[in-house]
N, C-alpha and C positions, 0 to 999 in steps of 0.2 A: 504494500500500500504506500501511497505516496506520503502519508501521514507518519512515515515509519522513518527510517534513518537517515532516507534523501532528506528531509525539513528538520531533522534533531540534530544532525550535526552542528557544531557552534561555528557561525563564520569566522572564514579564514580567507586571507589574500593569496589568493593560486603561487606555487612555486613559478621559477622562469621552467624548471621540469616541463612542468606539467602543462603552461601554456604551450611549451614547442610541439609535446605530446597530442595536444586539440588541434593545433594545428596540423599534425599530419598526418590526426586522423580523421581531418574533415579533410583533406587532399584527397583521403581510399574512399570515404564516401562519394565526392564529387564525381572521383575516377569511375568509380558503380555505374552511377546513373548515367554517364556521360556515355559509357562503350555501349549500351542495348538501344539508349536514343537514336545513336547515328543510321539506326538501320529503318526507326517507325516511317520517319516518312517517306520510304523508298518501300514500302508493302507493295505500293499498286504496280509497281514496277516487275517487280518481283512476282507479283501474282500474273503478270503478264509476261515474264521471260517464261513463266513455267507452267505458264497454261493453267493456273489453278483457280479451281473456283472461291469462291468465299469459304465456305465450308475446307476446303483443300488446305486453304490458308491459315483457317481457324485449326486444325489437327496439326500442323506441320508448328505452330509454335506454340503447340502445348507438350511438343518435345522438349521444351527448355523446363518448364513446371515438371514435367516427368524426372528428367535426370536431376532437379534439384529436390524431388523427392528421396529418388536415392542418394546424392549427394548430404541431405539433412541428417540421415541415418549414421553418419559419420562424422555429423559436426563438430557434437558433442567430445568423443574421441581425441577427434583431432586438435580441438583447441585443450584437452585434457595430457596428451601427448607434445604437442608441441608450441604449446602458447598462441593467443589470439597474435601476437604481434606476424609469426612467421604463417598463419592460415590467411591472415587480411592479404598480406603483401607477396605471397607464393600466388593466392589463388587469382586477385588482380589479375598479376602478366601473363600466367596462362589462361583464363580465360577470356583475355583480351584478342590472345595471340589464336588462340581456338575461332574463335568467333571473327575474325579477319578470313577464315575459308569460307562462309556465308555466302561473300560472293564468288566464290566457282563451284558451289552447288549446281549441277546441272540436273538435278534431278527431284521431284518430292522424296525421295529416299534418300538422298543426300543431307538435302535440306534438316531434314528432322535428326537426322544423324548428330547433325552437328550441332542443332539448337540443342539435343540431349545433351549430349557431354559439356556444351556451355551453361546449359540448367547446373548440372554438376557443380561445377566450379561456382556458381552466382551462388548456390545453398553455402557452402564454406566461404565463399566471402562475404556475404550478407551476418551469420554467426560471427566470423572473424572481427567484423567492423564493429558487430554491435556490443560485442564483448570488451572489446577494448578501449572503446567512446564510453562503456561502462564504467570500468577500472577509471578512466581518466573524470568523469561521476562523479564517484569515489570518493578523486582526492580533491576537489574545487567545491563539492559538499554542497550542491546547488544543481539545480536541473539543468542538464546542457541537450539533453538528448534529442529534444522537438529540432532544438536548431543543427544539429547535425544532419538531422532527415532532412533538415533545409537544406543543408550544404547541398545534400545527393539532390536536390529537387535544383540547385542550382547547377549541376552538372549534367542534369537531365533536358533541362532548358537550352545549354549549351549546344551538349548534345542533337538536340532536334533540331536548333539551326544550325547546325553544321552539316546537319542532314540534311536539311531543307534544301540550304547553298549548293552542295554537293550535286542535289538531284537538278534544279534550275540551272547550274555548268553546264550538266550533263558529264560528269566526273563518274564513270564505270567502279560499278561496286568492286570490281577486282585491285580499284588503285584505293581507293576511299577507305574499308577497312585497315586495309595493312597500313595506310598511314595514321587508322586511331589506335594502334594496336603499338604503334611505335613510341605517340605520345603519353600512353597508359603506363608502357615499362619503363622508360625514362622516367618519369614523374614519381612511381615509385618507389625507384633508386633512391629518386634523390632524399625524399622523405622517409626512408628506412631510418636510418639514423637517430630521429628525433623521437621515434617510440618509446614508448617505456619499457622497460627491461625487465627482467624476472620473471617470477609466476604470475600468472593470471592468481591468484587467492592473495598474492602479499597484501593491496588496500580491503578486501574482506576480513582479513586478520587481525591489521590494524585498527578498524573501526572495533572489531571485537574487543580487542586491547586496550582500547581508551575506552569501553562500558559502555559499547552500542547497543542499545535493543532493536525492537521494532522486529522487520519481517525477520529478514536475512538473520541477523542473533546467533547466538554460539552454533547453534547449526548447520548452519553456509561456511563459516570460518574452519571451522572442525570438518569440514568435509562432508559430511551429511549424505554420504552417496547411497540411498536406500532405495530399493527399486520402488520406479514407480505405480507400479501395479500393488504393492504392498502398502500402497498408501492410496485410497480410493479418492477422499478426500482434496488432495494436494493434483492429482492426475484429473479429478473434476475440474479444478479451478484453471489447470494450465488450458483443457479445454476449453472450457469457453474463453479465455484469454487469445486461445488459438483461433476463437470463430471469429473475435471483435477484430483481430488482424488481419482476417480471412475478407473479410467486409470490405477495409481498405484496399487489400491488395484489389479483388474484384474491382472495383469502381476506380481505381488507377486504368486497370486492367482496357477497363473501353473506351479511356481517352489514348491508351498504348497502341492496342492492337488494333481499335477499329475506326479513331479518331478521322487519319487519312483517310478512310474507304470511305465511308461515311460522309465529308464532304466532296471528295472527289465525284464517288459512283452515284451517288443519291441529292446531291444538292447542287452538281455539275461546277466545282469549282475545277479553277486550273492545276494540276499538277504543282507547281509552282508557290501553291497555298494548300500539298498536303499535309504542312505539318502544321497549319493552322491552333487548329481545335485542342490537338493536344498539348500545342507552345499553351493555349488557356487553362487547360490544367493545372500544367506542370508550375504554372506561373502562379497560378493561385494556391495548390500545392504546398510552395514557397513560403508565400506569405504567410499563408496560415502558419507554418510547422514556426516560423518566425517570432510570430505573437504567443504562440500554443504556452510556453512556459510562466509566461506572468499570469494566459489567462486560466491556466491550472490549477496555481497558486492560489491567483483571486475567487474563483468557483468551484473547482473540486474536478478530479477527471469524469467523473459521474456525469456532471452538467454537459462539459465541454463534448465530451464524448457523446450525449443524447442529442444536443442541439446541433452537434454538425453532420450526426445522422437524418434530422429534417431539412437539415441545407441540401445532404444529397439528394431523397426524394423529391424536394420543389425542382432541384438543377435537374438531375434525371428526366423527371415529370415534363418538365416545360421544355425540354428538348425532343420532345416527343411529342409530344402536342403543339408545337408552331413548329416545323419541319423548312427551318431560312437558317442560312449562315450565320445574320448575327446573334441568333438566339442559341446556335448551335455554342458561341464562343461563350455566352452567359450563362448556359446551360451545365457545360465541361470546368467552367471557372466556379459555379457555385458546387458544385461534387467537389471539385479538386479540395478546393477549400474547408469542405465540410467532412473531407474522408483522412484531411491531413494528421490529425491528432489520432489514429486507428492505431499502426502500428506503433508507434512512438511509446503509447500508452500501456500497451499489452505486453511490450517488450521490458519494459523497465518495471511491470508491476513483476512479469514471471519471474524477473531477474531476482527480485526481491524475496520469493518466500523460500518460507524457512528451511533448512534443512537441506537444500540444494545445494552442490559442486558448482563454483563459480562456471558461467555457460552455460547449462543444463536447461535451466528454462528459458533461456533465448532460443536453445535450439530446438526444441519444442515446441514453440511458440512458429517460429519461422517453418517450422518441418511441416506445423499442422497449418498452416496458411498454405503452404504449396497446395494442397489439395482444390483450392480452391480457384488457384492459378490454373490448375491444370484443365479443370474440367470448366472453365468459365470460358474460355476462346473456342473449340468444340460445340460446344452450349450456344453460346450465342452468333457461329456460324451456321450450324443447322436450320436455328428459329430465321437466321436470316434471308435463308437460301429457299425456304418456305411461304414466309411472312414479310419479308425485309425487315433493313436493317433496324428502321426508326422503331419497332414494336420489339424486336428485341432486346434495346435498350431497359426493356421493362424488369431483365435483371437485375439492374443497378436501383431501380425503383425498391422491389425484393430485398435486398440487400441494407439499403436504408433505415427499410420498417424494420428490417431483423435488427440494425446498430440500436434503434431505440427501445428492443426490448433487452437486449444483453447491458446497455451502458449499465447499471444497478450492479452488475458484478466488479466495479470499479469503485473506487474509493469514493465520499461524500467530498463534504468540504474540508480543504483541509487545518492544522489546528496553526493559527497566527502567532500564537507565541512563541513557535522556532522557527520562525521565516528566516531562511537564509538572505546570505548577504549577496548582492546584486554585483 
């Protein structure tokens, strides 16, 4: 709960450590969202090198949610074997370097191939990121985590004009990839260095040492590695933690995948404005994860979390019912906005309870959102290929009504007299 050791810490003015440390772990965030952007607005290209239908298109990148299903099975592991610092920054360049073959995919069987094994690598770098943006938490004793998913939402933004540019050149996905694939390992390198060091448990241990309670408590410090299944309890709650981040992911999901089609096929814009809809997302996205940490503070995740679940269904809603470009951009920007505090939220509460191995319930959390990734582009290619596009959006609608019966498993308001220091 947020109520718990993130707000009871006593303020403290960050080390220069630990600043270098945020700063170069919102570099691997930015880098995230930056490498899968450069590809959205170049779908309809892609669906048209390879002859696929909507549907085609929709299976072929639910390859990537597949293999970061099995990639999630191992997250845990691996940030337990090797520390978040070397899973953030190993899995980065290769699946940077992976996802640069994209363009000589010549085939749907290709194609899915490779979104698989880049799913792979995104599940260990999405745990790796978030684990380590944890730790660095920790030690600044104040919520940093909303604005980190900004950072990625400002990498993601990038990303998509860059994509955008690339496609209006007419710059060949064979040269376009492998030149972000190059900026990704570079940039890397260079922020290796400024990580923090050790074990991922050292600032859990710590806080236990200076007489933390709350969730995490001697339990998470001490290692607490109890199966989950032996704990019905605690595997309820990562669930639904899992569904609340399952929501977001979704509703990113069709500013991602279907944004471009969507106004391209169905609202006849120019190629040239496929990355449109999605840049209002990602943009609103931004903002929100931006403001997310004062307005947590001020209201409670409870609140913030129910009410930007009504943002979604209104944006959703009215993108669907006036079927015009500009409602299309107010539509995707009110979602974006309202789905931004999802994962953010679910991430740092799972991190928190008690009795967990530092990582554990990030990777849980993330493992059990893939599902939702997976089977959402599938789903809403089908409805589309049927229906069209506009009435399948009525997932995202779905998905809103569910954000505002689950926000209650999040914490109330929280208590003012340890508000951390700013």
């Amino acid at each position: 709960m947020l109520s718990g050791p993130l707000l009871d810490v006593a303020p403290t003015r960050p080390t220069r450590q630990a600043r270098r440390a945020r700063l170069a772990v919102s570099v691997l965030f930015a880098l995230n969202g930056f490498i899968y952007a450069n590809l959205l607005p170049r779908y309809p290209e892609l669906m048209s090198a390879l002859d696929l239908t909507k549907a085609g298109l929709g299976t072929a990148i639910a390859g990537a949610p597949l293999g970061a299903l099995v990639g999630g099975l191992f997250a845990g592991r691996a940030i337990a074997r090797w520390g978040s610092r070397r899973v953030a920054l190993t899995g980065a360049m290769t699946m940077a370097v992976v996802f640069s073959g994209v363009g000589f995919a010549g085939s749907w069987g290709a194609l899915v191939a490779l979104m698989f094994v880049t799913g792979v690598f995104d599940a260990l770098v999405d745990v790796g990121d978030n684990a380590h943006g944890l730790r660095v938490q920790r030690i600044y004793g104040r919520s940093i985590i909303n604005a980190l998913h900004g950072v990625w939402c400002v990498g993601a933004v990038a990303g998509g004009i860059t994509g955008s540019l690339a496609a209006a050149a007419g710059l060949p996905l064979t040269v376009h990839l492998p030149l972000v694939a190059v900026v990704v390992v570079v940039a890397a390198l260079l922020v290796a260095p400024l990580m923090l060091p050790g074990s991922d448990r050292s600032e859990v241990e710590l806080e236990a040492s200076d007489g933390g309670e709350g969730d995490l408590g001697a339990g998470a410090a001490s290692g607490g590695d109890v199966a989950l299944w032996r704990r019905p309890r605690v595997l309820g709650r990562l669930v639904g933690l899992g569904a609340i981040a399952t929501i977001g992911a979704m509703v990113e999901d069709l500013g991602n995948s279907w944004g471009a089609v969507y106004v391209v096929d169905d609202l006849g814009a120019p190629v040239a404005l496929a990355g449109s809809a999605f840049l209002a997302m990602m943009t609103a996205l931004l903002i929100g994860r931006f403001v997310a940490d004062r307005a947590v503070d001020q209201f409670g995740p409870r609140a913030v979390a129910a009410l930007g679940s009504v943002l979604v269904v209104i944006g959703i809603g009215a993108t669907m019912a006036w079927p015009t470009l500009t409602m299309a951009y107010v539509g995707f920007a009110l979602a974006g906005f309202g789905a931004a505090v999802m994962i953010p939220l679910a991430t740092t509460t799972a991190d928190e309870i008690s009795g967990l191995a530092p990582g554990t319930g990030v990777a849980f959390v993330s493992w059990f959102m893939r599902f939702g990734c997976f089977a959402g582009p599938p789903v809403v290619g089908m409805i589309a290929d049927g229906a069209g596009l506009r009435l399948a959006f009525g997932v995202g609608v779905a998905a809103g009504v569910l954000g505002v019966a689950l926000a209650p498993l999040l914490a109330g308001r929280p208590d003012r007299r340890a508000r951390p220091q700013d």
